[in-house]
N, C-alpha and C positions, 0 to 999 in steps of 0.2 A: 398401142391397141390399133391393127389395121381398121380400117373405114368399110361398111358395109356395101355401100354405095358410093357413085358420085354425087349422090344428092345427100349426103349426111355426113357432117364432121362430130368428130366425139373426142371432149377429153375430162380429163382426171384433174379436179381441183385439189390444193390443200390448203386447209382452212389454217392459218396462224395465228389469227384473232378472233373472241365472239363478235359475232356480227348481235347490233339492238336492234331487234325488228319490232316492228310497234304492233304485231302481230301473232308476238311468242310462244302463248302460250295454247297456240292452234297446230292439231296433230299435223307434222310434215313442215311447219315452219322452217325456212332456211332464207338462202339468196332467192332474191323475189325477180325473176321475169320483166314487171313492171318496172324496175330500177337498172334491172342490167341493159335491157335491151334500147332505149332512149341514150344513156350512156355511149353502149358500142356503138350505133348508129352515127352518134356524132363522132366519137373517134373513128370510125371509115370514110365517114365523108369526109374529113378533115384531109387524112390521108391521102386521098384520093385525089384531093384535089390541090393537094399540094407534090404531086405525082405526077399532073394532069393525064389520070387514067376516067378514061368516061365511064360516069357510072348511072348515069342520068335511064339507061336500060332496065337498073335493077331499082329501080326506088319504086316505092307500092305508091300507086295514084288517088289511093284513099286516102294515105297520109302525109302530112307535111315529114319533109328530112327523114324518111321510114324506108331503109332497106327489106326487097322482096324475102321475111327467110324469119323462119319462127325456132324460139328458143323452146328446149326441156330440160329441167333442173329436178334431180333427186338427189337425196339426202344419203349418204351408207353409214352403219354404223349405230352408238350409243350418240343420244344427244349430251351435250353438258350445260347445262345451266351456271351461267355466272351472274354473283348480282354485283351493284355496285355503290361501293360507302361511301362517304366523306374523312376525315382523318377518326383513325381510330387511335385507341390506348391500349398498351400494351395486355391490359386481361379481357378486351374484346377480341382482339387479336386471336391470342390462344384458347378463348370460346369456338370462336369459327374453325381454327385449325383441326382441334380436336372434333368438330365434328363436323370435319372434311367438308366445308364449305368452301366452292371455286366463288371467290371476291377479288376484284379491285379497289385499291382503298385510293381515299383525295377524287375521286369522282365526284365532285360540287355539284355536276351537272344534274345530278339524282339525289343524292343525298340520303340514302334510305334508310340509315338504320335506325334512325327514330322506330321505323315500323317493324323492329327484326326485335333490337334492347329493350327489355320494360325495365322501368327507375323505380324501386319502393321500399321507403325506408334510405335513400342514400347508398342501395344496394344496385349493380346492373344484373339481370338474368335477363337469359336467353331462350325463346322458345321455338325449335324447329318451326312447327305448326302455323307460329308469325310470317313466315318467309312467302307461304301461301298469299300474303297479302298484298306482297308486290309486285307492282304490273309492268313497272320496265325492268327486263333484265337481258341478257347476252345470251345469246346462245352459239356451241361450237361441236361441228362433226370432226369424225376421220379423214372422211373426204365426199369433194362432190361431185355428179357426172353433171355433165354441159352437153348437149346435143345441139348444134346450128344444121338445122334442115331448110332444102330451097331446093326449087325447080332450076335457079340459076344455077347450075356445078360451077363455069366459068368464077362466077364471085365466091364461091366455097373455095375453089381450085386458088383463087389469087389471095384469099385469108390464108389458107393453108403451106402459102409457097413462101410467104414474107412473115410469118410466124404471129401475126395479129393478135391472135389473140393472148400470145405470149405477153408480147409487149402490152396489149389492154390491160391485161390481171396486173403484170409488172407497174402502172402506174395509177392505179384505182383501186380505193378500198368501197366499201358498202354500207348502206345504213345509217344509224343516228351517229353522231361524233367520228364520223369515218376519217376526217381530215385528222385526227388524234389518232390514227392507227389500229380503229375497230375495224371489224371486217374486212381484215387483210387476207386474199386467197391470192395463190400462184398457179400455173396450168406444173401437176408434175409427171403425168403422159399425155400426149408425147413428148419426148426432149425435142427438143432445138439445138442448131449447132451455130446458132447465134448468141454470143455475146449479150451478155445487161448491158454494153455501150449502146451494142448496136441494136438492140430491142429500145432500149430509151431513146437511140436517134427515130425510129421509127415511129415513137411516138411523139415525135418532134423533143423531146427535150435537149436543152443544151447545157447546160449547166445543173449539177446536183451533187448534194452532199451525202456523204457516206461514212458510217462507222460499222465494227464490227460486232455483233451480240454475244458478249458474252455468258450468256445464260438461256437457256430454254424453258425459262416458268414466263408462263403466259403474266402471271403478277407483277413479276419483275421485268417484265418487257414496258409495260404500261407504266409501274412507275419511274422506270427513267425516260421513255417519253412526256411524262408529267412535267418532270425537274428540267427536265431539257426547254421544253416549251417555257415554263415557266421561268427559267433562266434568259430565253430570248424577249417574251413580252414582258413581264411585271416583276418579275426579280423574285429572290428566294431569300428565305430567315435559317435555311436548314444544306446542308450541316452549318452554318455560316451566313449573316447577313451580307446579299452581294446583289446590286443595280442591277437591273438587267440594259442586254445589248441594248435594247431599242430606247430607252433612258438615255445614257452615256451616249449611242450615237447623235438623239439631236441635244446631248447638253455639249457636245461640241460646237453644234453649227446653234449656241446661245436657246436655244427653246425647251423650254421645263414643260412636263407632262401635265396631263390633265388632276391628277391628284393635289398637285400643291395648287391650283387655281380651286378645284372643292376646299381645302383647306380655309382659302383665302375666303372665300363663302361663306362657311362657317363661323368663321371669326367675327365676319360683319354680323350675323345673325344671331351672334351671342351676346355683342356687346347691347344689346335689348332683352334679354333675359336674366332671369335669375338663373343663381350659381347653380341650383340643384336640376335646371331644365337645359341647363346647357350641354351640346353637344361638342365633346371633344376629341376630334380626330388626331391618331398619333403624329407626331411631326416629323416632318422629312427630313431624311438624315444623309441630304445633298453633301454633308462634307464629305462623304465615306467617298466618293467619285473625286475630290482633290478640284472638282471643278464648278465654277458659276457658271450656271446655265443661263441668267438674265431672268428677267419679266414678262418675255413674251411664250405664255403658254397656250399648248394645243393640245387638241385633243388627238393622240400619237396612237393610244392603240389601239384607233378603227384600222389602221392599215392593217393589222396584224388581224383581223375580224372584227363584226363589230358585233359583241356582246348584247344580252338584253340586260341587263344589270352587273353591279359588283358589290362586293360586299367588307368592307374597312372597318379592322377590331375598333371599340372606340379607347379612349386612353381612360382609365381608372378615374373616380372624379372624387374619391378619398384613397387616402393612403393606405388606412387599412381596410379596404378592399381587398377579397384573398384572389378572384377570378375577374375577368371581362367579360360582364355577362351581355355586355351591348356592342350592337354592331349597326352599322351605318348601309343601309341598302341604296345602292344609288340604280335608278333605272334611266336607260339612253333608248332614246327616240330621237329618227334621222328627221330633218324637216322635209326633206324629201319626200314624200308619204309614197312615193312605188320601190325606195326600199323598203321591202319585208327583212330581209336579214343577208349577213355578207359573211359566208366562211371563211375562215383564215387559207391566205394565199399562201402557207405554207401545209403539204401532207406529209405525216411520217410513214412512211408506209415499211413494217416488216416483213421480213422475210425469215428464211429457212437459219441462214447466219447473219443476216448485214440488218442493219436500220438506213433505210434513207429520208435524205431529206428532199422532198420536189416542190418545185414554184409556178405557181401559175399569178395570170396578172391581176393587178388590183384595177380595179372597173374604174373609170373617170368619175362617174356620179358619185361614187365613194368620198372623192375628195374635192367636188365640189357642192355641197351643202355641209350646211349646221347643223349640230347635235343640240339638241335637247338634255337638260338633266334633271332628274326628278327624287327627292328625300324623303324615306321610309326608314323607320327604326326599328331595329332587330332587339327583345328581347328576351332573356333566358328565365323562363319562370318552370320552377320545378321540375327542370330536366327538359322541356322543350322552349324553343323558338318560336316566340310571335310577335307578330310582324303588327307595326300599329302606324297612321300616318301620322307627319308633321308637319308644320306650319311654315316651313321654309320654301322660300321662293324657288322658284325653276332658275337656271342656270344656262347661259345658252354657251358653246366651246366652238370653234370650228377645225378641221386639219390644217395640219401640214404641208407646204407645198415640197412636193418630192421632185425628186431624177427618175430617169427611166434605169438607169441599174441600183437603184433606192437598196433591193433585196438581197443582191447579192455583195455591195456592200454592206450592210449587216451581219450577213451571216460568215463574213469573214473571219469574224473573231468566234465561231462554233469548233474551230480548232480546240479551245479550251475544254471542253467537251467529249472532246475524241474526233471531232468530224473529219473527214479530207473532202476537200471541194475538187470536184472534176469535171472538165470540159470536153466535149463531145465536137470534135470538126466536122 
């Protein structure tokens, strides 16, 4: 699409993922201005400065790190609304199919279909009319137009010449759970006749992993980003029980995770209770890895984010027991108190065909304070979840002391996966 002027760039997004705006269900919701524009500013200035091209002309004097030049984003198209579940069964499943509901299923992070399923009678039904009731959900166009307007042409002229914004889209998604591959867009006019290498050198990356997709449903893209993620931080039961990498890599260098030290928790706190108040977490099943990890446990997967909670089936506490209707809520708080929260230094970010995998770095303060751990029981009365407290003590965990290539040894072993790891000179 030619340019109007020299003072106006325009291009053509396309959406791959719902972007969760916390704003959704407002007529024109899409990519928000607000998020993009702090975003690209720091990726130019970075740039820029690792370019030593002067830019210090175009920065607005009203704001901190604020390049001179105002973004417009509209929407073209049908919107699509996707909501998002937690694991479903197989005749929820084909409730929603059949009536062409766009869902992602294992979404914890929302959980919603308590508000979608009603339970009566030990029966589940489904009522469109419920869907109305939930306020996060994804939303996805055709495509979006991006306008960068400025008095300065010069810094339009030098975005435009080194493909910025190519590279920008190329390694940033949007939104809530963005590092999960939500709100993945790519610029797809105009082309570039730059390389993904050489767009990812531009955005300084050196190292990133890559596989290829094979499938074009939005659902299936997210759940193998799921299984994937959860393969590198806390390990899978499905198809198969199997450790995850970041287990096995420190039960090499002797350090067992933060789970089997809750365990150890627990145990003390039971031996003061009766049989029927006891909480019993299922046991680690450290031999399937072939290796002892030792006694010295840490708390391993803030590196990978740091969570506000997790949530551990508990183990049956009779035999015949038909279901696990309890679950162990654990909530982490940093002693740090100016951590608010630490995204996972790994983003998946899709595209047209490929998945990649990108790293950025894990902050010092990350791993120099103590965690906090705090005990809540989850339980299932009549088809829902409630949550009640308990009388067990807080738990305090600390990390890991790492290496500076910590990440990419790990994700060495994402071969298993599909991945291919590649380096950028």
């Amino acid at each position: 699409m030619p340019q109007k002027n020299d003072f106006t760039l325009t291009f053509i997004l396309r959406q791959h993922t719902p972007l969760i705006h916390f704003q959704a269900d407002q007529p024109g919701a899409t990519l928000r201005a607000t998020e993009l524009k702090p975003k690209l500013d720091r990726f130019l200035i970075k740039y820029f400065k690792e370019k030593c091209i002067s830019f210090e002309k175009w920065l607005n004097p009203k704001q901190t790190n604020a390049l001179q030049y105002k973004i417009q984003i509209s929407a073209e198209g049908v919107m699509e609304k996707w909501y998002f579940f937690g694991p479903l069964n197989k005749e929820k499943r084909k409730v929603l199919d059949s009536a062409r509901i766009n869902y992602v299923e294992n979404s914890l992070y929302f959980a919603q279909e308590q508000n979608v399923f009603d339970v009566q009678n030990d029966k589940t039904t489904f009522n469109r009319n419920n869907l109305n009731n939930i306020k996060h959900y994804g939303i996805k166009y055709e495509s979006i137009t991006l306008k960068l307007l400025s008095f300065h042409s010069e810094l339009l002229k030098l975005i435009n010449k080194e493909a910025l914004i190519h590279a920008f889209f190329l390694t940033h998604n949007f939104g809530t759970r963005n590092n999960k591959g939500f709100g993945s867009f790519t610029v797809s006019h105009p082309k570039t006749d730059l390389s993904i290498e050489e767009l990812l050198k531009n955005a300084g990356i050196k190292v990133f992993y890559v596989t290829s997709l094979k499938t074009k449903s939005t659902r299936k893209i997210h759940e193998k980003i799921d299984s994937d993620y959860k393969f590198i931080k806390s390990g899978s039961n499905k198809p198969k029980y199997k450790k995850s990498l970041l287990f096995e890599y420190f039960c090499k260098k002797k350090i067992g995770w933060e789970k089997r030290a809750i365990k150890q928790h627990l145990e003390k706190h039971n031996k003061s209770k009766k049989d029927q108040e006891r909480l019993l977490l299922y046991a680690e099943r450290d031999s399937t890895t072939g290796i002892s990890c030792g006694d010295d446990e840490k708390y391993i997967r803030v590196l990978l984010g740091l969570a506000e909670h997790y949530e551990f089936m508990m183990a049956k506490e009779k035999a015949t027991e038909k279901d696990n209707n309890k679950k162990l809520v654990v909530t982490i708080s940093p002693k740090d108190k100016s951590i608010n929260r630490f995204p996972s230094p790994l983003t998946f970010k899709p595209t047209s065909d490929h998945l990649y995998i990108l790293l950025s770095e894990i902050p010092e303060k990350i791993l120099n304070t103590n965690y906090r751990f705090d005990f809540k029981l989850k339980e299932k009365v009549q088809g829902r979840w409630i949550t009640r407290s308990t009388d067990i003590e807080e738990l305090i965990i600390e990390p890991p002391k790492i290496e500076h290539n910590f990440l990419t040894d790990l994700l060495d072993d994402c071969s298993q996966l599909g991945y291919e790891k590649k380096e950028i000179k």
